[in-house]
Every structure is written in C-alpha cells, then in structure tokens.
C-alpha positions, 0 to 999 in steps of 0.5 A: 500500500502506499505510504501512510500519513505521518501520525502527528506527536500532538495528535492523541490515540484513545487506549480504550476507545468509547465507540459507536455502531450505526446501524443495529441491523444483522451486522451492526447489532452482532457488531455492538454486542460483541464489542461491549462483550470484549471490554468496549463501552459502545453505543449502538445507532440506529433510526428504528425505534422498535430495534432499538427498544428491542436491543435496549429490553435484551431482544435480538430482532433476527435468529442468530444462535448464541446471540441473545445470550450475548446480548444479555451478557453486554446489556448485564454489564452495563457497556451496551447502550442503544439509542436514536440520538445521533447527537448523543452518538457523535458526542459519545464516540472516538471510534464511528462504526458505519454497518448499515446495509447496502441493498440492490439498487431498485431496477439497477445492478448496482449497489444502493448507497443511500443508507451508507451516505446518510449515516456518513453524512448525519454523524459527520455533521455533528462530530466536532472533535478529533474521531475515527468514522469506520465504514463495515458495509460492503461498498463499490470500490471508490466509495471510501475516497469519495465518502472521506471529501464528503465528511470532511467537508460537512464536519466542523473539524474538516480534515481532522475527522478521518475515515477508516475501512474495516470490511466484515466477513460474517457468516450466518449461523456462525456470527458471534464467532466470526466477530470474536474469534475472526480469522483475519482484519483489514484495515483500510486506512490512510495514516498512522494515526487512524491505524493506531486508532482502530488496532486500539478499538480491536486490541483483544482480538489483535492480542490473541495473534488474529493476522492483520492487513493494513491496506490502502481504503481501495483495497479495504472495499475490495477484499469483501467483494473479491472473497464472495465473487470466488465464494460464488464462482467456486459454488457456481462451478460444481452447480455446472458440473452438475448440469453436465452429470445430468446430460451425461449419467454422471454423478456430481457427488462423486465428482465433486469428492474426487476434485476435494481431494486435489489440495489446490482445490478442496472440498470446501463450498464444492457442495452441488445443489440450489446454490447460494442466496441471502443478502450479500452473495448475489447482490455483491456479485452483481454490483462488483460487475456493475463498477467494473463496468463503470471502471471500464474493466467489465471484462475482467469480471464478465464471467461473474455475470455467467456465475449468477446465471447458473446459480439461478438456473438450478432454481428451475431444474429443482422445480423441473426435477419435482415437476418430473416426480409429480407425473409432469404435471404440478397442477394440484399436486401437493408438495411439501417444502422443507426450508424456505431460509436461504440457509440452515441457522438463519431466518434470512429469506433474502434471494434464498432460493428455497423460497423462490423455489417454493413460489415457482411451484405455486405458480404452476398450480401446486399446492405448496405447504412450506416449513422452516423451523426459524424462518416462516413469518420472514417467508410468509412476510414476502410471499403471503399466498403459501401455505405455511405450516407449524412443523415439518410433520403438518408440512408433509401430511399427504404430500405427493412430493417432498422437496428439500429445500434448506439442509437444517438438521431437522430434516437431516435426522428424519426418519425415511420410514417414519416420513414415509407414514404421512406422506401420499406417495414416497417421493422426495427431491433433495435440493441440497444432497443433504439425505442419506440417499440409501436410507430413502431408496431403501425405505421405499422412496423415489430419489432424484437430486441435482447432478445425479442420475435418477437411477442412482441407487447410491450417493458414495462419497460426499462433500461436507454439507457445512461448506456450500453455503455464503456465509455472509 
C-alpha cells in the first residue's frame, strides 16, 4: 500500500476507545454486542425505534444462535447502550462504526448507497472533535475516497475527522464467532494515526495473534467483494458440473469428492445443489460487475455475470426435477417444502432460493405447504399466498412430493420410514444432497437430486454439507 500519513506527536490515540455502531441491523447489532462483550463501552445507532427498544429490553430482532445470550451478557454489564440520538452518538464516540446495509439498487445492478451516505453524512455533521468514522458495509470500490471529501467537508473539524475501512466477513449461523474469534482484519486506512486508532478499538482480538492487513481504503472495499465473487464462482462451478452429470449419467457427488481431494482445490463450498442466496452473495456479485463496468474493466469480471446465471438456473431444474416426480404435471399436486431460509441457522429469506423455489411451484398450480423451523413469518412476510405450516410433520401430511429445500438438521435426522407414514406417495427431491440417499431408496422412496442420475441407487462419497453455503 502506499505510504501512510505521518501520525502527528500532538495528535492523541484513545487506549480504550468509547465507540459507536450505526446501524443495529444483522451486522451492526452482532457488531455492538460483541464489542461491549470484549471490554468496549459502545453505543449502538440506529433510526428504528422498535430495534432499538428491542436491543435496549435484551431482544435480538433476527435468529442468530448464541446471540441473545450475548446480548444479555453486554446489556448485564452495563457497556451496551442503544439509542436514536445521533447527537448523543457523535458526542459519545472516538471510534464511528458505519454497518448499515447496502441493498440492490431498485431496477439497477448496482449497489444502493443511500443508507451508507446518510449515516456518513448525519454523524459527520455533528462530530466536532478529533474521531475515527469506520465504514463495515460492503461498498463499490471508490466509495471510501469519495465518502472521506464528503465528511470532511460537512464536519466542523474538516480534515481532522478521518475515515477508516474495516470490511466484515460474517457468516450466518456462525456470527458471534466470526466477530470474536475472526480469522483475519483489514484495515483500510490512510495514516498512522487512524491505524493506531482502530488496532486500539480491536486490541483483544489483535492480542490473541488474529493476522492483520493494513491496506490502502481501495483495497479495504475490495477484499469483501473479491472473497464472495470466488465464494460464488467456486459454488457456481460444481452447480455446472452438475448440469453436465445430468446430460451425461454422471454423478456430481462423486465428482465433486474426487476434485476435494486435489489440495489446490478442496472440498470446501464444492457442495452441488440450489446454490447460494441471502443478502450479500448475489447482490455483491452483481454490483462488483456493475463498477467494473463503470471502471471500464467489465471484462475482467464478465464471467461473474455467467456465475449468477447458473446459480439461478438450478432454481428451475429443482422445480423441473419435482415437476418430473409429480407425473409432469404440478397442477394440484401437493408438495411439501422443507426450508424456505436461504440457509440452515438463519431466518434470512433474502434471494434464498428455497423460497423462490417454493413460489415457482405455486405458480404452476401446486399446492405448496412450506416449513422452516426459524424462518416462516420472514417467508410468509414476502410471499403471503403459501401455505405455511407449524412443523415439518403438518408440512408433509399427504404430500405427493417432498422437496428439500434448506439442509437444517431437522430434516437431516428424519426418519425415511417414519416420513414415509404421512406422506401420499414416497417421493422426495433433495435440493441440497443433504439425505442419506440409501436410507430413502431403501425405505421405499423415489430419489432424484441435482447432478445425479435418477437411477442412482447410491450417493458414495460426499462433500461436507457445512461448506456450500455464503456465509455472509
């Protein structure tokens, strides 16, 4: 990286900084929590009155395990406090944590920087002493330099208010782990002083040997998008082999288990299936592609455009393999959906493609009961036409079609014999090659999943299921 400002002698660092998190969404709110966890007095920020009184009465507004225990642990403390006061924020803080979201932009690829702006823009305006404002969100490249001339510009302090990229690598199910124990932090900073600053404000985890890397705010914005672009191709890869099994009687699994066993290659996120979704995989690809495009360099990364392509065409097989089970026809044919969350321990319904699945079935004239042990009120939220059940046994009652949408364990440890009780006919689609298929086939079941052939009787060496998922 290029050469850092000089840190000023009379310039002070914080040893113990007081710090703020603007925004109390999934990353901002797991964020406060842990921080305060570690020892931080921290202020959590946000513009929702319901999250914050939620927060404030030791409720987690989104399913993320462990996190409530944590929260309480914070709030019992005395360290975690939440409020909607940016005055407050901007008096309390020495270190500004920025971790509001970045959603598609509305009929556009790009990434919608409104969110991020304002809360830039609003703590800004109010900072009048020597501070630190540190963006988490995952932002086009570029957005770091033209948000530092903005706040410098609408601070009372100017050039003294300094900004900071800290990118986020949570994975859903495994977020208070991945903020406590992270395998890596990037700082994207600008001189010495915002460095000293913000290894100030993540002493703990520095302390216990976690590898840094000081970067320039370029190379800050980039590593998230660059890390779930790979993610996303490497899943997108083995969905394509999959394509091609099915053309030619080959069996995914096998081949996937075989390339696991190359080290330059690995077993990990090589799981076949529906692919990825959630709320930073296929929105990150897409507006990478779209900057590089502005950039000029769209062809660098032309192939992320082919990437999402394929994630998505293995929504249609899924309901084309299910269609294929119900006889040809959907039309009436009961279908029990197992999952709607865009993965197991995670209510995130955002992009998943279990949900879009189970829409796609409706659509054809299917009566589609859906169940997820975490997600259904999020699901039944977007798309209020399903039918939604209470437990994975109410789903599957008369079923002419299981279809295994959300590898949960729940629907792992079935078992077949059992389901097979309550169900019309023994007919299942494993989305996710997440069922001992020999357990199914010989319990009398119909078995067809992604990239096999239907006349498999075996699943033979398998990939860990952990892997396939985002886990942003």
């Amino acid at each position: 990286m290029s050469e850092l400002q000089p840190y000023p002698a009379l310039t002070p660092i914080v040893d113990n900084p007081r710090l703020t998190v603007i925004g109390t969404g999934y990353l901002g709110a797991t964020h406060a929590i842990c921080m305060a966890v570690l020892g931080y007095d921290v202020l959590g920020v946000d513009v929702d009155q319901k999250k914050i009184d939620d927060l404030s009465n030791g409720i987690v507004p989104f399913y993320e395990p462990g996190l409530p225990e944590k929260l309480r642990e914070a709030l019992d403390s005395g360290r975690l406090h939440f409020t909607t006061d940016f005055d407050h924020a901007a008096e309390f803080g020495d270190v500004h944590f920025v971790c509001v979201g970045t959603p598609q932009a509305p009929g556009s690829q790009a990434a919608d920087l409104r969110f991020v702006e304002s809360a830039f823009s609003e703590l800004a305006r109010r900072i009048d002493r020597k501070a630190l404002i540190v963006g988490k969100s995952t932002v086009p490249i570029g957005t770091a330099a033209r948000l530092t001339a903005l706040v410098q510009q609408i601070s009372p302090i100017g050039a003294e208010l300094e900004l900071a990229w800290n990118p986020e690598f949570l994975r859903e199910g495994f977020a208070v782990e991945d903020t406590l124990h992270p395998d890596r932090l990037v700082f994207g900073v600008a001189s010495e002083w915002a460095k000293r600053q913000l290894s100030a404000a993540f002493r703990p985890i520095l302390a216990v040997d976690t590898p840094l890397v000081i970067s320039d705010l370029a190379t800050s914005e980039l590593v998230k998008v660059a890390a779930n672009s790979f993610l996303a191709t490497k899943i997108s890869f083995i969905n394509a082999m999959a394509e091609v099994c099915e053309s030619t009687g080959a069996d995914v699994n096998l081949l996937a288990s075989a390339l696991a066993l190359d080290d330059r290659i690995g077993g990990r996120f090589l799981k076949p299936g529906l692919g990825f979704g959630g709320g930073c995989l296929p929105k990150d690809i897409r507006a990478f592609a779209h900057r590089a495009e502005e950039l000029g360099v769209g062809h660098a990364v032309a192939f992320l455009h082919e990437v999402d392509d394929i994630n998505n065409r293995r929504r249609l097989r899924t309901v084309d393999l299910i269609r294929e089970m119900a006889g040809g026809d959907l039309n009436g044919k009961r279908v029990a959906a197992f999952g709607a969350a865009f993965k197991p321990n995670s209510d995130d319904v955002r992009d998943a493609p279990a949900l879009d699945v189970a829409r796609m079935l409706y659509l054809e004239g299917a009566i589609v009961t859906v169940y997820d042990p975490e997600a259904n009120e999020n699901a039944h939220r977007v798309y209020p036409d399903l039918n939604f059940a209470d437990s994975m046994v109410a789903a599957a009652i008369d079923a002419d079609v299981v279809a295994l949408l959300t590898e949960w364990q729940e629907f792992k440890d079935v078992d077949p014999d059992d389901l097979g009780r309550i169900v019309r006919h023994r007919r299942i689609v494993d989305g996710r090659h997440a069922l001992d298929a020999d357990a199914y086939v010989s319990n009398g079941w119909e078995y067809r999943a992604l990239g096999r052939p239907a006349q498999a009787q075996t699943v033979g060496l398998t990939v860990d299921a952990r892997d396939e998922v985002d886990a942003a």
